[in-house]
N, C-alpha and C positions, 0 to 999 in steps of 0.2 A: 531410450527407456529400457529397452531389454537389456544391453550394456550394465545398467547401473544394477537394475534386477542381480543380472548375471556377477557382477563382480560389485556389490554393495558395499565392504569395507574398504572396498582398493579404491573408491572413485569419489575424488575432489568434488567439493562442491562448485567449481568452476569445472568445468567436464575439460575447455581449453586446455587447463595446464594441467590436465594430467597426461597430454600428450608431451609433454618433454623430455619425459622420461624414456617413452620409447621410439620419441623422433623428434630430436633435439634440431632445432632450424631448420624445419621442414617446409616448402615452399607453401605448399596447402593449406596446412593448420595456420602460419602467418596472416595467407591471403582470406582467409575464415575468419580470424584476428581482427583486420581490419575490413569486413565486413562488417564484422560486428557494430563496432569503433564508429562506422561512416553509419549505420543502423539507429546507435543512442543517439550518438550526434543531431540526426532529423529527428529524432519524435520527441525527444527534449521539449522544441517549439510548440510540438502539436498540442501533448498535454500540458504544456505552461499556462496556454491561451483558456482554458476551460478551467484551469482551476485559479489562477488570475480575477477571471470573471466572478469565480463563485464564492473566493473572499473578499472580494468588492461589492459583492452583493452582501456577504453575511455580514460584514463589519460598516459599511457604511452604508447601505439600504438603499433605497432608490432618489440620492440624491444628482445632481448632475454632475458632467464630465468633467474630472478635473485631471491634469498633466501630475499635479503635484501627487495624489492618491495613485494614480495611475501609476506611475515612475515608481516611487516608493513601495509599491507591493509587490510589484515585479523584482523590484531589488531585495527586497526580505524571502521572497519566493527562492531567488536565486541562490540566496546566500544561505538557507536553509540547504538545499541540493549539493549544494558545495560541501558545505561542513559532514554530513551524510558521507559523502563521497570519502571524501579523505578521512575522518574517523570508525566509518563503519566498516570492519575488515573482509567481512565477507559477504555477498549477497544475498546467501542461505537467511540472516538474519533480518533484511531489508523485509523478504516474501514472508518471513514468518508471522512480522511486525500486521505487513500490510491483510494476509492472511486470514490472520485471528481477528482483527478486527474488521476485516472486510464482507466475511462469511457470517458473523456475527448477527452483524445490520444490517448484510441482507436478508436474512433466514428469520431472522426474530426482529427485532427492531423496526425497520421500514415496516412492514405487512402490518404490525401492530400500530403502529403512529398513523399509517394511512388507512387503515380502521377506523380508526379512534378521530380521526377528522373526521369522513365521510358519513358518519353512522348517528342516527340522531335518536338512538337508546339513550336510556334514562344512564343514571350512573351506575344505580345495580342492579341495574340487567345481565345474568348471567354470559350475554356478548362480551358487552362493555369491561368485565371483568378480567375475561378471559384475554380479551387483548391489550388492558391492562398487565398481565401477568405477564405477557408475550415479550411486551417492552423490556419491562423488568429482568423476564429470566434474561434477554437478548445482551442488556445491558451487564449482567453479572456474569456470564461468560464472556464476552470482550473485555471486559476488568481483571478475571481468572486468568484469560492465556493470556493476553500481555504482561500479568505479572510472573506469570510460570514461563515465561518466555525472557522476560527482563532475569531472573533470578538465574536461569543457565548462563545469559552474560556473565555474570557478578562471579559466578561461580566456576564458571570457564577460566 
């Protein structure tokens, strides 16, 4: 953190490779490398399994267990990560993606949608409004930065 502070225009958004420059096959940075490497490698599985479940739950509901739904989400799952991987050049873009829209819907979105279930106000009840608006405004900045974020691609 300080590093980057310290030297903000000089540091890759991969922190790794900006070690080659000043310690080209360094035994450390390598074995940090593949730290890493063996790192993604296991949590891959971890969050596969949770998000797996939770478009099997959004897209086909609470029917029963099927191999063939099973199989097939997992392989669209994979193959979305994949394609990610190899077309998306830098990470810096991944966190941004996930970011904006993740800060979003937590901060405005959720709070206001689990209001808005729980809450047995009328409709214009100045509540029920307001957590109305909550969703909304949550939804239009997650719309904003992905697009002000897709547009620096485009224009990169």
């Amino acid at each position: 953190m300080f590093g980057y502070l310290t030297f903000y225009a000089h540091v890759d958004s991969e922190l790794l490779q900006g070690y080659d420059v000043y310690l080209p096959r360094d035994v450390v940075v390598m074995t940090v490398r593949l730290a890493i490497l063996l790192s993604v490698l296991l949590t891959v599985p971890l969050i596969h399994f949770p998000a797996r479940k939770a478009a099997i739950l959004l897209l086909f509901g609470s029917r029963p267990f099927s191999w063939w739904i099973h199989s097939l989400t997992t392989v669209c799952i994979l193959a979305v990560v994949l394609v990610l991987a190899i077309f998306v050049p830098d990470i810096r873009n991944v966190f941004g993606v996930v970011g904006s829209t993740t800060s979003s819907c937590l901060l405005f979105v959720f709070p206001g949608l689990f209001y808005l279930k729980i809450s047995s106000q009328r409709f214009r009840s100045l509540d029920y409004i307001g957590a109305a608006f909550l969703v909304v405004f949550g939804v239009v900045v997650g719309v904003l930065s992905l697009t002000l974020i897709i547009l620096t691609w485009v224009q990169s």
